[in-house]
C-alpha positions in Angstrom: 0.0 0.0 0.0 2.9 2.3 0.9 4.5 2.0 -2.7 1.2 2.4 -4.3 0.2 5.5 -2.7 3.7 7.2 -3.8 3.3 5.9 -7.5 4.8 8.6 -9.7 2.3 10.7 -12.4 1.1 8.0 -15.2 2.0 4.9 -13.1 -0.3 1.6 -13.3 1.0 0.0 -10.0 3.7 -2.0 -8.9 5.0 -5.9 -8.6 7.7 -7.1 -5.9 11.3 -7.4 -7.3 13.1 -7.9 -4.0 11.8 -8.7 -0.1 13.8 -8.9 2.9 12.3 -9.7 6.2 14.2 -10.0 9.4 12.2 -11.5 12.2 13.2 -10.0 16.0 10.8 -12.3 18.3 7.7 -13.9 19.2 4.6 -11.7 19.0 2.4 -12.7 21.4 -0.8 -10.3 20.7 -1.7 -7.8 17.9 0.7 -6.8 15.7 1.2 -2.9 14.5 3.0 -2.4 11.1 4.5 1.2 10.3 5.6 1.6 6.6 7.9 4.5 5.1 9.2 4.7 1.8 12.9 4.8 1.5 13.7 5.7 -2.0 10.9 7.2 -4.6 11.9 6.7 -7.8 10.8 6.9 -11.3 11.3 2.8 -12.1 11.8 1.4 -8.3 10.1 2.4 -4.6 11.9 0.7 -1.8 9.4 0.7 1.4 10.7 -0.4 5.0 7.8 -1.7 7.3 8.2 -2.2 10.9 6.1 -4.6 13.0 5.6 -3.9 16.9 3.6 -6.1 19.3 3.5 -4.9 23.1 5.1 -1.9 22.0 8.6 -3.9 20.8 10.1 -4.0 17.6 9.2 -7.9 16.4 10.0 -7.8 12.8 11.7 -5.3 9.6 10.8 -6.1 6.1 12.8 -4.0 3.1 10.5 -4.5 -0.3 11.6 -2.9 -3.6 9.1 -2.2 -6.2 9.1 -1.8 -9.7 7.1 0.7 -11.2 4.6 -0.5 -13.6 3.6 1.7 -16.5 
């Protein structure tokens, strides 16, 4: 959703190119995510999403995008 909703002007979506998650702990009740974009670009979005239970840092996924046109 992040990379979608920083598409540049004329862009159709997006499709996963590369994913990296690194898993901290256990959650052991809901989970929060927070995503930010990283890099914007005109072919490629990179987005970093955090995940927090219990108010702790559980896992960290890097995604980069492609831009589809």
């Amino acid at each position: 959703m992040c990379a979608f909703l920083n598409l540049p002007e004329g862009a159709k979506g997006t499709s996963t190119i590369e994913t990296k998650t690194n898993i901290f702990r256990a959650a052991k009740s809901d989970v929060e995510a927070v995503a930010r974009p990283l890099h914007i670009g005109g072919s490629t979005i990179v987005v970093q999403t955090d995940l927090f239970a219990d108010g702790k840092r559980v896992a960290q996924t890097t995604q980069t995008q492609i831009v589809l046109r």
